[in-house]
N, C-alpha and C positions, 0 to 999 in steps of 0.2 A: 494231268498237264503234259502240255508235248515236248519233246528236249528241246538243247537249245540247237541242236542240226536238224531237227523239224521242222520247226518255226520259220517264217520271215523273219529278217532284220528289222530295224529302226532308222529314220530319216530323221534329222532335226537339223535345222538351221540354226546357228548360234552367230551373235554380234558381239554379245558382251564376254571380254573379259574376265569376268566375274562367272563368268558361269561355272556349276561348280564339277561338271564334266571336265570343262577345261583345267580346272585347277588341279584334279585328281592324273591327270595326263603328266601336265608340269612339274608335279609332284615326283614322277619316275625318272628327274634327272636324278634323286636321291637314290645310294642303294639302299640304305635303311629302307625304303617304303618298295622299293622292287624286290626286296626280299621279305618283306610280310604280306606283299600283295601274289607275290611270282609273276607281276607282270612286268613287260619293259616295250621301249619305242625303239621302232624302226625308221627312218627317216627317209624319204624317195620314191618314189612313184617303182623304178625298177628295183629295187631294193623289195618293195608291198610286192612286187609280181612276182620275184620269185620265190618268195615266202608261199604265197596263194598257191604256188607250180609246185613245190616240194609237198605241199601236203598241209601245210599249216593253216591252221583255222586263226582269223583275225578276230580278238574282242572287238575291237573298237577300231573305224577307220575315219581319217580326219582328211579332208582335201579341202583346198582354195576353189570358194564357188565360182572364182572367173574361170575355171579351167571343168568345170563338172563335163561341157560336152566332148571333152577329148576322147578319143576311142579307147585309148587304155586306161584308161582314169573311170568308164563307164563299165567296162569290163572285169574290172579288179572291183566298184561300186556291187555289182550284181555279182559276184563269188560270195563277198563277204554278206548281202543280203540275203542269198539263196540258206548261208550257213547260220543267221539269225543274231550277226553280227550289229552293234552300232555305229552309223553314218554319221557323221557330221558336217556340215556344210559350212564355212566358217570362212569371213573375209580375211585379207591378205593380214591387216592389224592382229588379229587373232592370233592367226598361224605365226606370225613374228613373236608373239608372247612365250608358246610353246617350243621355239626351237630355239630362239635368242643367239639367231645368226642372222647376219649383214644382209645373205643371201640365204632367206628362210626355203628350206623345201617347201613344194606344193600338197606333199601326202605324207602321211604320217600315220603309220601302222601299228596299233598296240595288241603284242601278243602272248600268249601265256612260257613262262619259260619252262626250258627243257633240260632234265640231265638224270642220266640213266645212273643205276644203283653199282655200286662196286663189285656186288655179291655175283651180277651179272653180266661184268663186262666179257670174260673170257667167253663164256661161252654164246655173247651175242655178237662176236665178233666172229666165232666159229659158226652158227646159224646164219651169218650171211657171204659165208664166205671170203672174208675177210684174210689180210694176213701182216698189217701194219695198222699199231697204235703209237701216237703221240703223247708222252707224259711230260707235263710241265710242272715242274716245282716250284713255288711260290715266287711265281713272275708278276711282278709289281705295275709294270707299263703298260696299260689298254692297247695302246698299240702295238708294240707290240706282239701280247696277245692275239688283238685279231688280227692281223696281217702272218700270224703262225698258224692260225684256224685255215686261213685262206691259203697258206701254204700246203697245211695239211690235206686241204682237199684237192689240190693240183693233181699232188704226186697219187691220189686217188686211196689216202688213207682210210681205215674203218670206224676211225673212233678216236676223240682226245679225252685223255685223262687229264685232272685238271688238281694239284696237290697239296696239299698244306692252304697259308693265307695270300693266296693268286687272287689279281682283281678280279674285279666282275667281268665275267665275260658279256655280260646283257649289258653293260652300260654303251647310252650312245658312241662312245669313240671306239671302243671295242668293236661294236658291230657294224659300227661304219669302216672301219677298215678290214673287218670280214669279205665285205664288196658282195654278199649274199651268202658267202660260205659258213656260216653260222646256222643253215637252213637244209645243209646237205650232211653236213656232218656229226655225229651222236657225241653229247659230250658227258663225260661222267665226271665224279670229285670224290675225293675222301681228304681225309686226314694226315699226316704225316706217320701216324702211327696204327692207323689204317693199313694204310701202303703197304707198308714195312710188315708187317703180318701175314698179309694176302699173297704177299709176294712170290709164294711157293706154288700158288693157283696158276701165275702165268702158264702157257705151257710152252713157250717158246724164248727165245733167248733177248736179253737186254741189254741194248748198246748206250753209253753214256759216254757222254762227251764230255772233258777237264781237262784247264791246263796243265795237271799231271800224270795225263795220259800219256802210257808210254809206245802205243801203237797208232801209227796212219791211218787214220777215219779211213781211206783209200784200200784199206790192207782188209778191211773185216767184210766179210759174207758169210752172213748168220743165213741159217735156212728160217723158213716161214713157218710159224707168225713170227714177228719181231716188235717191239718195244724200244721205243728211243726217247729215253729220258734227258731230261735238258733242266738245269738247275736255274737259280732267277740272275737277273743281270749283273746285280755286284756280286755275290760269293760264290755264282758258280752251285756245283751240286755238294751239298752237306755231304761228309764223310761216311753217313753211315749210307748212306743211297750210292754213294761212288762205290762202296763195298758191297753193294747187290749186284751192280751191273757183270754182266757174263764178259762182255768186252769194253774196258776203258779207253776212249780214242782220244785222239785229237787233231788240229785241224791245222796243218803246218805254215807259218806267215813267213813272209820275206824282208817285208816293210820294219817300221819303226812300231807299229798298233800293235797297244799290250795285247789288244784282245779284239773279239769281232763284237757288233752287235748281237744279240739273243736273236730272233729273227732270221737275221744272218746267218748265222752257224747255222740253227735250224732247217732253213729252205736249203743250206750248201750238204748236209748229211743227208739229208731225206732225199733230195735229188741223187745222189751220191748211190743210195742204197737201193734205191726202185729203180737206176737207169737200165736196165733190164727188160724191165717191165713198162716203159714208156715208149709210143712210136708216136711219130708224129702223121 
């Protein structure tokens, strides 16, 4: 039998609701079922294209048949064909069932998830050249989350590490506020006590961020690679990860704001640390 990047795709037109294609899609607003399946949805026409652009192969692709003859709609149709992907053609009622917004997307991309092994972050971060990873500690808010992803690939990160009980980063809001950067960047996960073991593998140094940092996030220049740990939005980073970090910062306010947003701090460090290394 031939694989499935051999093969053509499949074409079906679906009406009903019921159908049970459809329901196995709708299904993956669960994470229970995106984590026994490893799949999850994409939502967006440009969202599926730059997916198809990075390299990613689509299971399953869903578009509104009022829009099939648009060029990129036909385009991103025939990628995932070529790769032996499923089409679906599906009216506007349909598509509204699957994404259960006011303003449902026209295309809807199901892809297999992705998340590299702990054992081999350092050193695939060293294979590409790499010299910055993101590690997050049980960050609770899909947003977020991907809005850190999407940061992380601004400043032209290698890799997000992902730690402890962190949401899903595959769930729809997650990856809608990646804005495609879910698609560029490698993501890995472990344990908290993973972590914490491994942690002699880094081979370069790790900046953490707390409000009982007693150094100017401004004042640190770690040589490359670097690691910039970030704890979740109420406590900040557990004590025993504030006690890994090489250098403890923080982020100096003038205002009344106990604290910044996660996100925030994050995009303000990481820009912080790469301005160097950015031109416009």
């Amino acid at each position: 039998m031939n694989s499935r990047a051999q093969r053509n795709g499949l074409i079906k037109e679906i009406t009903a609701v019921s159908n049970q294609h459809i329901k196995d899609i709708k299904a993956l607003e669960r994470r229970k079922i995106r984590n026994e399946t490893r799949l999850f949805m994409a939502e967006g026409l440009q969202l599926v294209a730059f997916a198809l652009e990075a390299g990613w192969v689509a299971e399953t692709l869903v578009y509104a048949k009022n829009i099939k003859t648009h060029e990129l709609v036909q385009q991103v149709a025939a990628k995932v064909y070529a790769k032996g992907g499923l089409i679906l053609e599906v009216s506007e009622q349909v598509l509204s069932k699957i994404t259960h917004r006011d303003n449902p997307q026209h295309v809807i991309g199901v892809f297999q998830q992705r998340f590299g092994t702990l054992a081999d972050l350092a050193s695939d971060v060293e294979a590409a050249g790499g010299d910055m990873v993101v590690a997050m500690e049980g960050v609770k808010d899909p947003g977020n989350l991907g809005t850190t992803i999407r940061t992380s690939d601004a400043v032209g990160a290698s890799a997000m590490l992902l730690i402890g009980e962190t949401t899903d980063p595959f769930s729809l809001e997650a990856v809608r506020a990646t804005m495609g950067s879910i698609f560029h960047i490698p993501l890995y996960r472990a344990t908290r006590e993973e972590f914490l073991a491994w942690r002699q593998n880094w081979p370069g140094a790790i900046v953490g961020t707390h409000l009982k940092g007693a150094v100017d996030y401004r004042e640190v220049k770690p040589e490359d690679p670097v690691m910039v740990l970030m704890g979740n939005e109420q406590s900040g980073l557990p004590d025993a990860f504030a006690d890994t970090c090489d250098h403890l910062v923080k982020i100096p306010m003038a205002g009344r704001a106990e604290s910044l947003n996660l996100a925030v701090s994050t995009g303000i460090t990481l820009f912080r640390l790469r301005e160097g290394k950015l031109e416009l």
